[in-house]
C-alpha positions in Angstrom: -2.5 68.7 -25.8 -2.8 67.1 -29.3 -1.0 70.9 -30.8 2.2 69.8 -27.9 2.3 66.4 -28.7 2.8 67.2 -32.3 5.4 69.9 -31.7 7.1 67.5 -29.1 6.8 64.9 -31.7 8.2 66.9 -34.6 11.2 68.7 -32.4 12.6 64.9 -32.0 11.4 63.5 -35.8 12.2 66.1 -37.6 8.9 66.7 -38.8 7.4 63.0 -39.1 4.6 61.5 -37.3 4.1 61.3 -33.6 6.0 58.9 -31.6 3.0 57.2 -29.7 1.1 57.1 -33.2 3.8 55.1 -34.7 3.9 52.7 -31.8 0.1 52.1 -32.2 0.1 51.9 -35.6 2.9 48.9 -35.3 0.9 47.3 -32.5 -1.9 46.9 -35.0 0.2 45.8 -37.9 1.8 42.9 -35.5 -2.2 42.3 -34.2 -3.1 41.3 -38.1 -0.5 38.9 -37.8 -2.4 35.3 -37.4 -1.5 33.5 -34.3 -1.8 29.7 -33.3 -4.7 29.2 -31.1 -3.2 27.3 -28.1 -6.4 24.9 -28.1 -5.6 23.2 -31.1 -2.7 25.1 -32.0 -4.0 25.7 -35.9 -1.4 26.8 -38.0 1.2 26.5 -35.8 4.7 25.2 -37.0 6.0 22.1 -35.4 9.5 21.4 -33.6 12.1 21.2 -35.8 13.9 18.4 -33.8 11.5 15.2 -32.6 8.6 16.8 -33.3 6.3 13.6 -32.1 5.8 13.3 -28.3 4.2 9.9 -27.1 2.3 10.7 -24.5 -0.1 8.1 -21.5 -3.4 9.6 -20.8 -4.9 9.8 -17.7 -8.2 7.6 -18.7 -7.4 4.5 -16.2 -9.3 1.8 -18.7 -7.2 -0.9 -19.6 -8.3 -0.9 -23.4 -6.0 2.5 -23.5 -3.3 1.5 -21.2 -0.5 2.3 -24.4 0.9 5.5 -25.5 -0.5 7.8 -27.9 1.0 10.3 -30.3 0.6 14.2 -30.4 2.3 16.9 -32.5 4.7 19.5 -30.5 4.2 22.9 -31.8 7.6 25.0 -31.9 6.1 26.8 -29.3 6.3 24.1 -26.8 9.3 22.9 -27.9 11.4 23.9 -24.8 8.8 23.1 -21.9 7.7 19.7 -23.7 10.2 17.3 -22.3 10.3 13.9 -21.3 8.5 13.8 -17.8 6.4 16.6 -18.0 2.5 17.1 -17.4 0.5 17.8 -20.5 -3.3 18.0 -21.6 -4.4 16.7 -24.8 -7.4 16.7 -26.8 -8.4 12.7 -26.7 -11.2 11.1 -28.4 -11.4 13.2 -31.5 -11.8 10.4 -34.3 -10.7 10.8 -37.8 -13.4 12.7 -39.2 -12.4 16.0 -37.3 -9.4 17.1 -39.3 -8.1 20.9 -40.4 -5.2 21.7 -41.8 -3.6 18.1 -41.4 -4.3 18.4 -37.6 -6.7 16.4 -35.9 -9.0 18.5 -33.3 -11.4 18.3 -31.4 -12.4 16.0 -28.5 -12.1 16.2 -24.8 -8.8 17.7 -22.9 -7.5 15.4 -20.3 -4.3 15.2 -18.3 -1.5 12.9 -19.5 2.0 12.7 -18.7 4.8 13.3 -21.8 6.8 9.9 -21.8 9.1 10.5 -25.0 10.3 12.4 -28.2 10.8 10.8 -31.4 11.3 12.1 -35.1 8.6 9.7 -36.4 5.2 8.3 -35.4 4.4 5.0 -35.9 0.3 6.1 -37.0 -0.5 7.2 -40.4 -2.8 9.6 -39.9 -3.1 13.0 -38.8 -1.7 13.9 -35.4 -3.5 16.2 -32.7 -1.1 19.0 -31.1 0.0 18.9 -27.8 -2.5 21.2 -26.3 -0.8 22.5 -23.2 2.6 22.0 -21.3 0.9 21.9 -17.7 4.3 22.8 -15.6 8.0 22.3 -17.6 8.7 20.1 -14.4 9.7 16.6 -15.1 8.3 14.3 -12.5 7.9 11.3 -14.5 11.8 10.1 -14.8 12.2 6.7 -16.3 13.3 4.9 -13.4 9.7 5.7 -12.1 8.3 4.9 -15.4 9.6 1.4 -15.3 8.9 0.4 -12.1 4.7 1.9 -12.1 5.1 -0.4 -15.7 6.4 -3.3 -13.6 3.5 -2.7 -10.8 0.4 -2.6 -13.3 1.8 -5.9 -15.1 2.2 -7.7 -11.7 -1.6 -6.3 -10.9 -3.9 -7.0 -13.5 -4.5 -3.2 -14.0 -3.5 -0.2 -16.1 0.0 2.2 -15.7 -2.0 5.4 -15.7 -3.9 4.0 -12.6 -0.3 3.1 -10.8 1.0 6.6 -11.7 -1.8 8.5 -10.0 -0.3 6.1 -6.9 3.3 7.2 -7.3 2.8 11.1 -8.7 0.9 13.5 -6.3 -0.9 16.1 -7.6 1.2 19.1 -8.8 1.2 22.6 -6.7 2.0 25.2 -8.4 3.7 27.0 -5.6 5.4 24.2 -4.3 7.1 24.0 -7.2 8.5 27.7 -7.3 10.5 27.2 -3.9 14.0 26.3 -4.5 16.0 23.5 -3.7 19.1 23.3 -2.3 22.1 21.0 -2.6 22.1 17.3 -0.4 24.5 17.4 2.4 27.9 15.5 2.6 27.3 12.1 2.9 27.3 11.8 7.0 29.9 9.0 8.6 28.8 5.6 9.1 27.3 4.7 12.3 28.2 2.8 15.5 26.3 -0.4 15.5 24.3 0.8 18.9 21.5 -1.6 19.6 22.0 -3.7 16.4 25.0 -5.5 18.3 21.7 -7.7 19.9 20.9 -9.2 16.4 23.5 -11.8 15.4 24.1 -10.6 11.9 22.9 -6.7 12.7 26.5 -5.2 12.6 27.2 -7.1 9.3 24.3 -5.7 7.9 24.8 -2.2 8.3 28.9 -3.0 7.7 27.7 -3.8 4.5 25.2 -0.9 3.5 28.4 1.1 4.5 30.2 -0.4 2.1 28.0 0.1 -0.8 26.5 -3.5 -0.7 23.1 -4.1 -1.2 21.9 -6.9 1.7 18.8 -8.2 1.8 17.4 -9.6 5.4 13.9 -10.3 6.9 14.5 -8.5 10.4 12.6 -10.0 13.8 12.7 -6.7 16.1 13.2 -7.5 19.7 10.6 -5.9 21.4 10.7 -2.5 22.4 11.0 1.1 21.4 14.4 0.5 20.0 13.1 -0.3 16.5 12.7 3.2 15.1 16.5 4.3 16.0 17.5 0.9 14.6 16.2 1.8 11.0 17.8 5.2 11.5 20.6 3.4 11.9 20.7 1.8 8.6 19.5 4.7 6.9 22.8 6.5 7.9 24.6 3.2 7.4 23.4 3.8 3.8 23.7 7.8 3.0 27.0 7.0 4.7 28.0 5.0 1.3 26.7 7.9 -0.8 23.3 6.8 -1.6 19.6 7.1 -0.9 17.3 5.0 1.1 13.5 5.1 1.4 11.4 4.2 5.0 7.5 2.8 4.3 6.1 1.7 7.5 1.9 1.4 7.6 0.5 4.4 9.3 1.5 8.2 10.7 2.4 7.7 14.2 5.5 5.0 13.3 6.5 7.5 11.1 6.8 10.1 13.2 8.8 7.7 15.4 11.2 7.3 12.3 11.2 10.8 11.7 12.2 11.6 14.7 14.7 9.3 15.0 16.3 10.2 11.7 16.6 14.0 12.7 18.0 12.8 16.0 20.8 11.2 14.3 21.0 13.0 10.8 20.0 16.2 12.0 17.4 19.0 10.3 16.6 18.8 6.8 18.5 15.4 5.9 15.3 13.7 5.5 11.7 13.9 3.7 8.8 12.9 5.5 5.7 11.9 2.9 2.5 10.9 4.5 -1.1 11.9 3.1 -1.9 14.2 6.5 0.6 16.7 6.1 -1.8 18.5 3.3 -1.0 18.6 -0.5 1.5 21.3 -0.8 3.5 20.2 1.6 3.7 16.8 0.6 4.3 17.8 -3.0 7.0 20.2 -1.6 8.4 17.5 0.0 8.4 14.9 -2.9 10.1 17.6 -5.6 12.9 18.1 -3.0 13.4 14.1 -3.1 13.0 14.1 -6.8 15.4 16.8 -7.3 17.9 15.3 -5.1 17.8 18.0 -2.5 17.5 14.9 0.1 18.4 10.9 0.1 16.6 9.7 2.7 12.4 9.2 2.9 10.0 8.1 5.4 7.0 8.0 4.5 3.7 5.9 4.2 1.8 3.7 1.8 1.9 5.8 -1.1 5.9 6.7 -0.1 6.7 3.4 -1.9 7.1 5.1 -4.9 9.5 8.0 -4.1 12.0 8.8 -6.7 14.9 8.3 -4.5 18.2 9.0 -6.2 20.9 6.5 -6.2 18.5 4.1 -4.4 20.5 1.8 -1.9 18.2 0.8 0.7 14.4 0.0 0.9 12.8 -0.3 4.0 9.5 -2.0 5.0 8.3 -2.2 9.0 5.0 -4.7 9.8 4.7 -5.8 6.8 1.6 -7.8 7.9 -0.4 -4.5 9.0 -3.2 -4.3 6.1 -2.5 -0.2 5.8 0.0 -1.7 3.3 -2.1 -2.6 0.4 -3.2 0.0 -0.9 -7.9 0.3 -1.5 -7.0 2.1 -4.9 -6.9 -0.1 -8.5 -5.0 -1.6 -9.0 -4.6 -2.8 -5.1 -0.3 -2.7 -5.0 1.0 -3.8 -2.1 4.3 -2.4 -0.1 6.4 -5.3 0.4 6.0 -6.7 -3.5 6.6 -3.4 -4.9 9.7 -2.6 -2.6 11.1 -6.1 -3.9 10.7 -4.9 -7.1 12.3 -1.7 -6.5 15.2 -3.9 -5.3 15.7 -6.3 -7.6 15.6 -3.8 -10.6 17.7 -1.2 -8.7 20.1 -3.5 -7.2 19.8 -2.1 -3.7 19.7 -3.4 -0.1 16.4 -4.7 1.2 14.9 -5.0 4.6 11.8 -6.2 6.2 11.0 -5.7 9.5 9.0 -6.4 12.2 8.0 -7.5 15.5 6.4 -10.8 14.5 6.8 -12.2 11.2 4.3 -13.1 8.2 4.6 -16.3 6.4 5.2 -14.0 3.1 8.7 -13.1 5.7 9.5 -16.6 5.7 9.4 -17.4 2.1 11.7 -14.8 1.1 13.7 -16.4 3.8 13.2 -19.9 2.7 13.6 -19.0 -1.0 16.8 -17.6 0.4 16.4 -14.3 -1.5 16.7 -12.9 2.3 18.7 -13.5 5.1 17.2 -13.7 8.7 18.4 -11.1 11.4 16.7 -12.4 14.4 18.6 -12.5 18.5 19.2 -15.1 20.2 16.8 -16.8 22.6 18.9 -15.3 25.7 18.4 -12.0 23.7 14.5 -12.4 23.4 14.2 -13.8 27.1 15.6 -10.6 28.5 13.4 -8.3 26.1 10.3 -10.1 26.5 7.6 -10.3 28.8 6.0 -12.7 30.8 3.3 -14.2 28.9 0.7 -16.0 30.7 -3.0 -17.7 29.2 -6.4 -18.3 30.2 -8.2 -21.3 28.2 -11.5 -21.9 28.4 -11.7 -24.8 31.2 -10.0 -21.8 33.0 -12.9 -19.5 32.1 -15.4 -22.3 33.0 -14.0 -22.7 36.7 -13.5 -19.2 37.6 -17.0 -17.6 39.2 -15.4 -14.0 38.7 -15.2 -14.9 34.8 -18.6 -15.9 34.7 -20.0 -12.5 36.9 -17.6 -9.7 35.3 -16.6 -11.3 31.9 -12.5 -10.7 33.9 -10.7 -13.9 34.4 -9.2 -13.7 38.0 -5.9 -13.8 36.6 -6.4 -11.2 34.2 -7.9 -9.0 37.5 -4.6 -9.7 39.6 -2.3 -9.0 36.8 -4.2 -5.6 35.8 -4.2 -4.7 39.9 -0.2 -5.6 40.6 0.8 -3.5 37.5 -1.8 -0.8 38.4 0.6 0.3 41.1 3.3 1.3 39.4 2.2 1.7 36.0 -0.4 2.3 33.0 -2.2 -1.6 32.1 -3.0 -1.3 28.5 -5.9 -3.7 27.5 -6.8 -4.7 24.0 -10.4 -5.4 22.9 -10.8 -7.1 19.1 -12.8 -4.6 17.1 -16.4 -5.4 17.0 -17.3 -6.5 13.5 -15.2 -9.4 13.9 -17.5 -12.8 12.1 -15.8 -15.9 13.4 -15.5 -19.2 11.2 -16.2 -22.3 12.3 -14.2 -24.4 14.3 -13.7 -27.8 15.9 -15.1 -27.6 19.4 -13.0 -30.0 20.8 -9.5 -29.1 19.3 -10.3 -25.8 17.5 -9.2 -26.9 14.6 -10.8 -24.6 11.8 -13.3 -26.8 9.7 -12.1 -26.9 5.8 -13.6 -28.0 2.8 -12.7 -31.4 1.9 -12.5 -30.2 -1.6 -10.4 -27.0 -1.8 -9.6 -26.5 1.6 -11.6 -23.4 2.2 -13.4 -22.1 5.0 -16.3 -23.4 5.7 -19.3 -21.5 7.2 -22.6 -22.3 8.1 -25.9 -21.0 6.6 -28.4 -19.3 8.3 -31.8 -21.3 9.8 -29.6 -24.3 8.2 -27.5 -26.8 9.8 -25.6 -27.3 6.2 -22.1 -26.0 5.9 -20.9 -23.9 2.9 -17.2 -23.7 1.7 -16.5 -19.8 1.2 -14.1 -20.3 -1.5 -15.2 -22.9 -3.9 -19.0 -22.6 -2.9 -19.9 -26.3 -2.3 -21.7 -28.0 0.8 -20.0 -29.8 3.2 -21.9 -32.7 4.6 -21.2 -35.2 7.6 -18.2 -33.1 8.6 -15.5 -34.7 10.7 -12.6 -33.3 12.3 -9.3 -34.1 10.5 -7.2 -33.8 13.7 -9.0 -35.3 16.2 -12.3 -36.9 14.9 -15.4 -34.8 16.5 -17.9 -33.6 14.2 -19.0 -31.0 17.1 -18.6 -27.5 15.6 -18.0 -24.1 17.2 -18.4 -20.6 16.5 -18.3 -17.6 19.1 -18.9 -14.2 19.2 -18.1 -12.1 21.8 -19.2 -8.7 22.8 -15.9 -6.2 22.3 -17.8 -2.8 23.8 -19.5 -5.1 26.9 -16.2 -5.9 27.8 -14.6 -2.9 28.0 -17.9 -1.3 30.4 -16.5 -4.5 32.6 -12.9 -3.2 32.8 -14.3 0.0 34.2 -16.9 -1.4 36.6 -13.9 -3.5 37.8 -11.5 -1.0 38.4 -13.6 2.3 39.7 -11.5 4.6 41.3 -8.6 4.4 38.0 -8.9 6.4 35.1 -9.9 5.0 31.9 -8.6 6.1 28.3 -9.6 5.0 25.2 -7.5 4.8 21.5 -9.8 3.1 18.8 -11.4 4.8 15.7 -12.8 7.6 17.2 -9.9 9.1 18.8 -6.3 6.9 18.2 -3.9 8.6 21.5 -0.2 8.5 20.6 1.8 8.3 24.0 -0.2 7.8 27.1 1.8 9.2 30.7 3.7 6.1 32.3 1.4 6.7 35.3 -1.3 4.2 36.1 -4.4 3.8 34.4 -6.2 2.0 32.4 -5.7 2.0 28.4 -8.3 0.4 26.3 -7.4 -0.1 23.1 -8.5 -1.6 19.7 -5.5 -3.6 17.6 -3.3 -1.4 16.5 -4.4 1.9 18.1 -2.3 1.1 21.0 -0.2 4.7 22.3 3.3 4.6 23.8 3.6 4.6 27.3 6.4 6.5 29.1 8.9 3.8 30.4 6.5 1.0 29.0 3.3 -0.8 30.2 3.6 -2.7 33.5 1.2 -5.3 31.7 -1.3 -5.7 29.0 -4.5 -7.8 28.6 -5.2 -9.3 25.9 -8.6 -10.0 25.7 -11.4 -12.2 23.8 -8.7 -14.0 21.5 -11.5 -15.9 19.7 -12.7 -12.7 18.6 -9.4 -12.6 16.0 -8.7 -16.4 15.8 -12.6 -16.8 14.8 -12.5 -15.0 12.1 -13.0 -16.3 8.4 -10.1 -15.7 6.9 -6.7 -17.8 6.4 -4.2 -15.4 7.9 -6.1 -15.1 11.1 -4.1 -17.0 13.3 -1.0 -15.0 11.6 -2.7 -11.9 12.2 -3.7 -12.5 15.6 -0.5 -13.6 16.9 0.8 -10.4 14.7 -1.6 -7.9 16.6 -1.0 -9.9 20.2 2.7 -9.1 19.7 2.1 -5.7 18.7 0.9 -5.0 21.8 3.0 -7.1 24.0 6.4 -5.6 22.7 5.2 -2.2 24.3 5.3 -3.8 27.5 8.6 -3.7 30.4 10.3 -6.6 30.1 9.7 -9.8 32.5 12.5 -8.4 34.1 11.2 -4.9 35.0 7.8 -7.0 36.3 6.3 -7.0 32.7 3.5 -9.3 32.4 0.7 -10.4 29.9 -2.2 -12.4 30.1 -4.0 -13.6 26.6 -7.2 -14.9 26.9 -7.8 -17.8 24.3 -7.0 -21.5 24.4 -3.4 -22.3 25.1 -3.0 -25.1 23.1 -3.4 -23.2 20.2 -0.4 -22.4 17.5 -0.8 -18.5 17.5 -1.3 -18.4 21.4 1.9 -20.8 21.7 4.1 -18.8 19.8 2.9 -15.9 21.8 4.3 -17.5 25.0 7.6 -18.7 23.4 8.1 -14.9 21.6 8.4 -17.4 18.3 7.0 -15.7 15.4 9.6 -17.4 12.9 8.6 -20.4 14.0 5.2 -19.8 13.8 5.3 -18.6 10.1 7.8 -21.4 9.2 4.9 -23.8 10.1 2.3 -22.0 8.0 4.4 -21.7 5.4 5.1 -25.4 4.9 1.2 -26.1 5.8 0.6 -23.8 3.2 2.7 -24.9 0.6 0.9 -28.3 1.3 -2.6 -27.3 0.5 -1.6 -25.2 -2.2 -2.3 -21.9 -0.4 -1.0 -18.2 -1.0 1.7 -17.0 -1.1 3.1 -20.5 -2.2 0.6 -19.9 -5.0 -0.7 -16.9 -6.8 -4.3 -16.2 -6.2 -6.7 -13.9 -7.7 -10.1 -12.5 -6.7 -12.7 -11.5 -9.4 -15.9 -10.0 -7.9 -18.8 -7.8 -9.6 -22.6 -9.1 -10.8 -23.6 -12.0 -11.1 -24.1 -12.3 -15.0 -20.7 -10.4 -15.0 -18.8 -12.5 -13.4 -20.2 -15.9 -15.2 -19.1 -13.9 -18.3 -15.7 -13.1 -17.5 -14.6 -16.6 -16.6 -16.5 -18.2 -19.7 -14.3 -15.8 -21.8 -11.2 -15.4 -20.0 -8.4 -18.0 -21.8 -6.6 -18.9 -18.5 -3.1 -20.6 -18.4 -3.8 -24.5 -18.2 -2.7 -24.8 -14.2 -4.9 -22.6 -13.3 -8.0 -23.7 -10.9 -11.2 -21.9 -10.5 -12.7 -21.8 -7.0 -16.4 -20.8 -6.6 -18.3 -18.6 -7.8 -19.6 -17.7 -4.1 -22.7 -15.0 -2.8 -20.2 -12.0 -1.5 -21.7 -11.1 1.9 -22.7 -7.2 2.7 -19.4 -5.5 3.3 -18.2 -3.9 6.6 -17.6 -0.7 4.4 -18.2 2.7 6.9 -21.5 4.3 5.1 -22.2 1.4 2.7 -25.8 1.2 4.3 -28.7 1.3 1.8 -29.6 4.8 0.1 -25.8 5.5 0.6 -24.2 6.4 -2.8 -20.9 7.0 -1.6 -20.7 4.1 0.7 -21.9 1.7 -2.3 -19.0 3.7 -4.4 -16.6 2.6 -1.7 -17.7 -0.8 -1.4 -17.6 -1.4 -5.2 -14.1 -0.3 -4.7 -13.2 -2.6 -2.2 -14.4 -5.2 -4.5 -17.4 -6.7 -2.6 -21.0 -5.9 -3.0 -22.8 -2.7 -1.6 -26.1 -3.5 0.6 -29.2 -4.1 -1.9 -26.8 -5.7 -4.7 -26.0 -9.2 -5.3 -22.5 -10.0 -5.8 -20.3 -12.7 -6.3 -17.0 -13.7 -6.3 -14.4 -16.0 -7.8 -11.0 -17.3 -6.7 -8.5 -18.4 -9.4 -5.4 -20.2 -7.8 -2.5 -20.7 -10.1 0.9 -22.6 -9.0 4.0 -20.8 -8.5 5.7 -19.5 -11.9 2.6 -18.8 -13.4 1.8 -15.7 -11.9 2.5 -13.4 -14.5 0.7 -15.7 -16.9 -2.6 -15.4 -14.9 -2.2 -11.4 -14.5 -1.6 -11.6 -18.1 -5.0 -13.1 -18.7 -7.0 -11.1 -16.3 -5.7 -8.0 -18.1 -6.4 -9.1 -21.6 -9.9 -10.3 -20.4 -10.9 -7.2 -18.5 -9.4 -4.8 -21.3 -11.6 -6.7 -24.1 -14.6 -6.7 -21.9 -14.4 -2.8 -21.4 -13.4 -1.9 -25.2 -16.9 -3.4 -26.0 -18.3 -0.7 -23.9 -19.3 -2.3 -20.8 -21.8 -0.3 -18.9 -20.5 0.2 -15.2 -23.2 -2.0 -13.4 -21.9 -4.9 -15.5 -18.4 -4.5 -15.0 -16.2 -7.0 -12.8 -13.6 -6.2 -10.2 -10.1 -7.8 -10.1 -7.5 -8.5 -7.3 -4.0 -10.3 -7.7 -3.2 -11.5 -4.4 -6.0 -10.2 -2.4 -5.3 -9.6 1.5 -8.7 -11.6 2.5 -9.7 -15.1 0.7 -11.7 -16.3 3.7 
């Protein structure tokens, strides 16, 4: 063989050396050749054109929320854009240096955020040590608004961008995008012509304007195609719009309203249960501009929309909004931000309306699109109450925990119909109460909540942490005081008892149904699990209202009267026989505007109540939780701005946190998370309440005091947890 291969060789060389042997002997000249190694890049050259990148590592730790400079070798010079996904060697120090190059340290994720000709350090630069994917997903647009979010939070940008970015798949990212669609026509105003200023509204997204309106959906299933409707309204104009509404099942009913009216592939649809490639998949294609419009969940709020014309929020109040993850952002303040620095239309919606709604209304940065009464009459149901003097007369009440009226409405809608009934979760710690007027008791001092102690007859403020002596009630004099608790699960056993030969389904934690058949049954449900019926429910029960109104926290009459509706707007109108029956005290504000469909005019009222006592949203309130010691640290060196009023400290009680029990590591994690203390630790809590404008001055401070506490290298058992406008003060 080696006798042919050297004739073969010298017929075509004319006598010189084999082929193959000159191709191996090349191989191993090129092979002496030194190469860069790509971990540290050693010898490499550097880009001849902005050969510094400034790049935000993914540490999360306030101390290092700036940018930090890297070299870009030559080789990287193409993939190494503004945008991309890198890893860098952090935490090498200054003593680790070759060549001029610093190396060493750990490799960690980062995101490239410019390129510049010069760095602003002195010293030696580490190299960029990998490009993880040449795909830009950090535009600046994004980049601003995450830097917006972590200012208005107290917390970090790297934290925000692991909110807005999902994580990368690879092969998500090899599929090809296609070109958006011609912008479709504008649309006919359809059911919006029952809101006084709804055809306006989407006359002006049409036009390219950029409204902004707090919207009081009549109730109904008309909402969903009503939002589609705007969405069109905008495309229609040439521009994008992005959907966030609290949970999977309204999104589908977006979803598939926008494909009814958009068709196939018009839309993106984010939400965390459709799995991470497809949800990656889906984000590049909005990114890329493949599609304008988005649905989507929490973390939708973030999507890169192009040409951003429209922002969409629905229940607001639902607390699937704020998101459990540092720094805590909620929807409806980010997606004003998004408006206000993109100059687009804005619109919050709901069936009932939070007093956050009626600020922005009030503040007249929104304009109300609400129907008039005749309008909400003739959508409504009949809503009808049982007090308690109605519970203390009736024998039934008092045998099978069902109020005779609640038993004839549930058998009259039986006939023809599903009944839904809605149980408060259990879990639910009420506050106390006047037991004459039900006023909730307050602390003379800050106006807190005031609860009392156990084996004591002393009450204790939650917020500011002071005893309340000699109590009176400010509305009607009685210093008698109230607090029930009522058994959720009991209940429900009674409904079936009652009712033997219907069928009984269940949506709660366990098992959440999304459409129920329009047949008649019984439908127990837990707030906010209710399904859909077919044609609607023939009534609903709403019961043990104390449960909700009890419980210590200042938006519980808000929330109550938010979840009541909730469930009443899926039931036929008074009309069609529709009827509800609410089971707390009619005299109440939340149970009153449940009977006059008011939710404006609810919120109205706690907003001016509010803005007397110096409560949020009128104010800007943050919660600081963690150790003792900790905490008593932090506000001794914290420099806050000179308005600023410190409420407590107060003992956090043992959180409600699934698997938090004691020996759970995971469930302590979570609770630590959630801000509150896991079981076996002692915890407290501080409010700071700061006037409005002086919101960004008290973030501001919180930042600068937690970054300075965790540069000195405080250990993780002594560190505090922050949260700008927490959802629960008590």
């Amino acid at each position: 063989m080696s006798s042919e291969d050297g004739t073969r060789g010298g017929g075509a060389a004319g006598g010189g050396e084999p082929e193959q042997l000159a191709l191996v002997r090349e191989a191993v000249r090129k092979a002496k050749v030194p190469r860069a190694k790509p971990r540290t890049w050693r010898g490499a050259a550097l880009a001849k054109e902005l050969p510094v990148a400034r790049v935000l590592v993914d540490k999360g730790v306030l101390h290092l929320d700036r940018y930090f400079d890297y070299a870009v070798p030559e080789e990287l010079d193409a993939d190494a854009q503004p945008g991309v996904r890198v890893r860098v060697r952090f935490g090498a120090g200054g003593r680790n240096v070759r060549e001029g190059r610093r190396e060493g340290g750990s490799l960690i994720d980062g995101f490239l955020v410019e390129r510049v000709a010069e760095s602003d350090y002195s010293g030696p630069l580490a190299a960029l040590a990998q490009v993880v994917s040449p795909e830009p997903v950090l535009g600046p647009e994004l980049l601003g608004l995450a830097r917006a979010v972590a200012d208005r939070y107290a917390g970090s940008l790297a934290d925000v961008l692991q909110l807005a970015v999902p994580p990368r798949h690879a092969r998500a990212e090899a599929v090809p995008m296609g070109e958006p669609g011609a912008p479709p026509a504008a649309p006919e105003p359809g059911s919006w012509l029952r809101y006084g200023r709804g055809e306006g509204f989407l006359r002006a997204l049409a036009g390219g304007g950029a409204p902004r309106a707090v919207w009081t959906a009549l109730p109904g299933p008309e909402w969903a195609e009503e939002i589609a409707r705007a969405v069109q309204a905008t495309l229609a104009s040439g521009r994008g719009a992005l959907v966030v509404v609290p949970a999977g099942r309204p999104a589908a009913r977006v979803d598939e309203a926008l494909g009814q009216l958009l068709g196939e592939g018009r839309h993106a649809l984010l939400t965390a249960d459709a799995g991470q490639e497809k949800r990656y998949r889906e984000w590049l294609a909005v990114r890329r501009g493949a599609v304008r419009a988005v649905v989507g969940t929490r973390a939708a709020m973030f999507a890169p929309v192009r040409d951003l014309g429209l922002v969409v929020v629905w229940d607001d109040g639902d607390a699937s909004h704020s998101d459990d993850n540092a720094p805590f952002p909620h929807v409806r303040e980010v997606l004003e931000l998004r408006a206000t620095r993109d100059k687009c239309g804005f619109l919050l919606g709901s069936w009932s309306c939070t007093v956050e709604a009626a600020q922005l209304v009030e503040s007249g940065w929104a304009a109300p699109i609400v129907a008039g009464r005749e309008q909400v009459r003739a959508a409504a149901p009949l809503v009808r109450t049982v007090g308690d003097a109605d519970l203390a007369r009736d024998e039934a009440a008092r045998a099978a925990r069902l109020p005779s009226l609640a038993w004839q409405v549930a058998r009259e809608g039986l006939r023809d119909g599903p009944v839904l009934v809605q149980v408060p979760r259990r879990g639910y710690v009420p506050r106390m109460a006047c037991a004459r007027c039900r006023e909730p008791a307050r602390c003379r001092h800050c106006a807190g909540p005031l609860a009392a102690q156990d084996g004591a007859g002393a009450l204790l403020c939650g917020w500011c942490g002071r005893e309340e002596g000699g109590w009176h009630c400010p509305e009607c004099g009685s210093s008698r005081l109230r607090a029930q608790v009522v058994g959720a699960r009991r209940t429900a056993e009674e409904l079936g008892r009652a009712f033997p030969a219907v069928p009984v389904r269940t949506s709660g934690r366990e098992q959440v149904l999304d459409t129920v058949p329009g047949t008649p049954a019984l439908v127990v449900s837990t707030p906010g699990a209710e399904p859909v019926a077919e044609g609607g429910y023939a009534a609903a029960l709403l019961l043990d209202g104390w449960a909700m109104l009890g419980r210590p926290d200042l938006r519980a009459g808000e929330d109550a009267l938010r979840r009541w509706i909730g469930a009443a707007a899926l039931v036929r109108n008074q009309g069609a026989g529709g009827t509800v029956v609410v089971v707390a005290e009619p005299t109440l504000r939340p149970v009153q505007a449940l009977v006059r469909w008011d939710p404006v005019g609810h919120a109205v009222r706690e907003l001016a109540e509010r803005a007397e006592l110096g409560f949020p949203p009128v104010s800007r309130m943050a919660a600081v939780s963690g150790p003792v010691q900790a905490v008593a640290e932090f506000l001794a060196a914290i420099e806050l701005p000179p308005d600023a009023e410190v409420l407590g400290p107060v003992p956090v009680s043992a959180p409600t946190v699934p698997g938090s029990g004691a020996g759970s590591a995971a469930g302590g994690a979570r609770a630590r998370l959630a801000g509150v203390s896991a079981a076996g630790e002692h915890w407290e809590r501080a409010l700071i309440r700061v006037p409005p404008g002086s919101g960004a001055a008290l973030a501001g401070a919180l930042k600068s005091a937690q970054a300075a506490r965790m540069a000195r290298g405080v250990s993780e058992g002594a560190r505090v947890r922050i949260r700008v406008d927490p959802l629960d003060i008590g």
